[in-house]
C-alpha positions as a Python dict, from the first residue, in 0.01 Angstrom:
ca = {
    (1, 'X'): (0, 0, 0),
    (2, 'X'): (374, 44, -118),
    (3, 'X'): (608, -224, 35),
    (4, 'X'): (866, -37, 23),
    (5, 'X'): (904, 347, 278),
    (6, 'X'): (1057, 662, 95),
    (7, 'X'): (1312, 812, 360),
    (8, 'X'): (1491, 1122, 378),
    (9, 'X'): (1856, 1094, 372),
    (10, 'X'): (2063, 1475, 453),
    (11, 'X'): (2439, 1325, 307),
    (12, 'X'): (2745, 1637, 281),
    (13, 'X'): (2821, 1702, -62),
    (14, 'X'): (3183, 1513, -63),
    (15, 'X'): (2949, 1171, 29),
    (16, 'X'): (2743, 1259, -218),
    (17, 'X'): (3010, 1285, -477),
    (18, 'X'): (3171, 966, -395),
    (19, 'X'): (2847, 814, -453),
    (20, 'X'): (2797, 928, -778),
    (21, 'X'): (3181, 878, -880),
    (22, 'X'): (3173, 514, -770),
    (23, 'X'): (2845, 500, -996),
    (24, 'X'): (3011, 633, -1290),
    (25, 'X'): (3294, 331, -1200),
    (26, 'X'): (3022, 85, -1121),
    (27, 'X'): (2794, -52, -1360),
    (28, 'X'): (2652, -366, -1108),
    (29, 'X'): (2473, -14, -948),
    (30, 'X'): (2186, 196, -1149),
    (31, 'X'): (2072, 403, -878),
    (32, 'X'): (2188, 588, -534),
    (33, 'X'): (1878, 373, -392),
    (34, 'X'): (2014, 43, -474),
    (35, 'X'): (2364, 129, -364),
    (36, 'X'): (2270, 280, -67),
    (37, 'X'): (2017, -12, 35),
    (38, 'X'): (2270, -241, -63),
    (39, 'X'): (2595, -67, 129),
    (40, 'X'): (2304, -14, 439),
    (41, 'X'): (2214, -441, 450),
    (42, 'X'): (2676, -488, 407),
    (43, 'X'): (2715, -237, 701),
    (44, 'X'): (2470, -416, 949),
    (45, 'X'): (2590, -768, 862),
    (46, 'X'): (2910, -630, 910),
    (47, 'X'): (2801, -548, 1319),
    (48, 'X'): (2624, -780, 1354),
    (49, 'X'): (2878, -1033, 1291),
    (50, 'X'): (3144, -862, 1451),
    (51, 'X'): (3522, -971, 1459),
    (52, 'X'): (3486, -1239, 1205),
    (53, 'X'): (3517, -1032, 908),
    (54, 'X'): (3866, -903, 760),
    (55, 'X'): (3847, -664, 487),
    (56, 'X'): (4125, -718, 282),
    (57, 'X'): (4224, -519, -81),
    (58, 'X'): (4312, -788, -375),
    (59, 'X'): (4475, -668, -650),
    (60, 'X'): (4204, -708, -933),
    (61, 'X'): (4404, -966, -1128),
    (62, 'X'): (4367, -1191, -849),
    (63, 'X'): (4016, -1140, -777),
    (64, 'X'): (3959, -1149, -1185),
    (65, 'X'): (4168, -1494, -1160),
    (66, 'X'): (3920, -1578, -818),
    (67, 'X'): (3582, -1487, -1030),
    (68, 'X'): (3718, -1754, -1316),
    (69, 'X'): (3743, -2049, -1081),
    (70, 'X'): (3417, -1957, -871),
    (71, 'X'): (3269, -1916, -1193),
    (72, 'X'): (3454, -2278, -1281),
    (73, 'X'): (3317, -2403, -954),
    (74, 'X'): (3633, -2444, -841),
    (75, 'X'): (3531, -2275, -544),
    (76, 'X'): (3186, -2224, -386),
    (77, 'X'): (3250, -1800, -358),
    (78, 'X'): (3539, -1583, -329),
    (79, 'X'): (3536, -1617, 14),
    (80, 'X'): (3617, -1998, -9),
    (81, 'X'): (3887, -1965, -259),
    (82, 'X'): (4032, -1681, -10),
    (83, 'X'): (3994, -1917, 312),
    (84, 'X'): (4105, -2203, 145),
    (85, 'X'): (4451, -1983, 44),
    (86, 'X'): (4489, -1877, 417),
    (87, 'X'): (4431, -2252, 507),
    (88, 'X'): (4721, -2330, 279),
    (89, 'X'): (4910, -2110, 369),
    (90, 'X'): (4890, -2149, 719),
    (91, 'X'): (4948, -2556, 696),
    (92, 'X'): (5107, -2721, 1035),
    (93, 'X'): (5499, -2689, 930),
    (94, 'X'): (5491, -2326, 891),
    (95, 'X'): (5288, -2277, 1231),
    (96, 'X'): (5610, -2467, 1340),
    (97, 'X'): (5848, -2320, 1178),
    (98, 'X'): (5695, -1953, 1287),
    (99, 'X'): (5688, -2089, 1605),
    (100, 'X'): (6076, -2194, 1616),
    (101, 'X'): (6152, -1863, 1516),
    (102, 'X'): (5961, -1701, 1794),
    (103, 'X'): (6132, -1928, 2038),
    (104, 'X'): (6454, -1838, 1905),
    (105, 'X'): (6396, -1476, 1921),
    (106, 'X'): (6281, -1575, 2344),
    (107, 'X'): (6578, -1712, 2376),
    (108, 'X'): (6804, -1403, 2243),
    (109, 'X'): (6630, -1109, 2459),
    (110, 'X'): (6523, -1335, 2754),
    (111, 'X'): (6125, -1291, 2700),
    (112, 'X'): (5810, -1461, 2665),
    (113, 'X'): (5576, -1341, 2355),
    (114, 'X'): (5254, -1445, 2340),
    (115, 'X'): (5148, -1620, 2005),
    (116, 'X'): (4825, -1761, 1903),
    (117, 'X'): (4900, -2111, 1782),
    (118, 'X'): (4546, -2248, 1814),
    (119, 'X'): (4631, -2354, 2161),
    (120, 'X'): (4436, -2302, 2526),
    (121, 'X'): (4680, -2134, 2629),
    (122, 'X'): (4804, -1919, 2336),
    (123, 'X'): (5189, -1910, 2495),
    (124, 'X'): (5433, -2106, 2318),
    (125, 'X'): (5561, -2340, 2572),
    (126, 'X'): (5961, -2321, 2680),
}
């Protein structure tokens, strides 16, 4: 017995022709099959996992320049070397310092805005 089920899959014929276009583009896909098993197993991690995941467009010199130092071991993935920038980025002094400007911007129209500082209570305090 066959491991593997044959389905039948009804798809409209723009779907269709965005698969086959982004086959022509892609060569790490051969068939419909493995793209569409593949882009199936992405779609129900993606659920499953819900709000963790941000899908984000880099501009293909970056991710070319990302695939070099993964492939350096630099970084474990590109997922790593993408966390790692948004840890960097987001370093204590410029928490502050966006946190000083939110304060300041209270202060001038007389309101309290909500900001996520890693805090309880998520309120930058007066």
């Amino acid at each position: 017995m066959d491991e593997n089920e044959r389905i039948t899959l009804r798809l409209e014929k723009e779907n269709l022709e965005l698969i086959d276009s982004f086959l022509g583009e892609s060569k790490a896909y051969t068939s419909r099959s493995q793209l569409v098993r593949d882009a199936v197993q992405s779609f129900i991690q993606t659920v499953r996992e819900g709000g963790n995941n941000v899908t984000v467009r880099v501009p293909r010199y970056f991710l070319e320049l990302i695939d070099r130092l993964v492939g350096d071991g630099y970084f474990l993935s590109r997922e790593h070397a993408i966390v790692r920038a948004i840890e960097d980025w987001f370093s204590t002094e410029r928490v502050k310092e966006i946190q000083g400007h939110r304060q300041e911007i209270d202060k001038m129209t007389g309101r309290v805005v909500p900001v996520s500082t890693g805090d309880k209570e998520g309120v930058i305090p007066r």
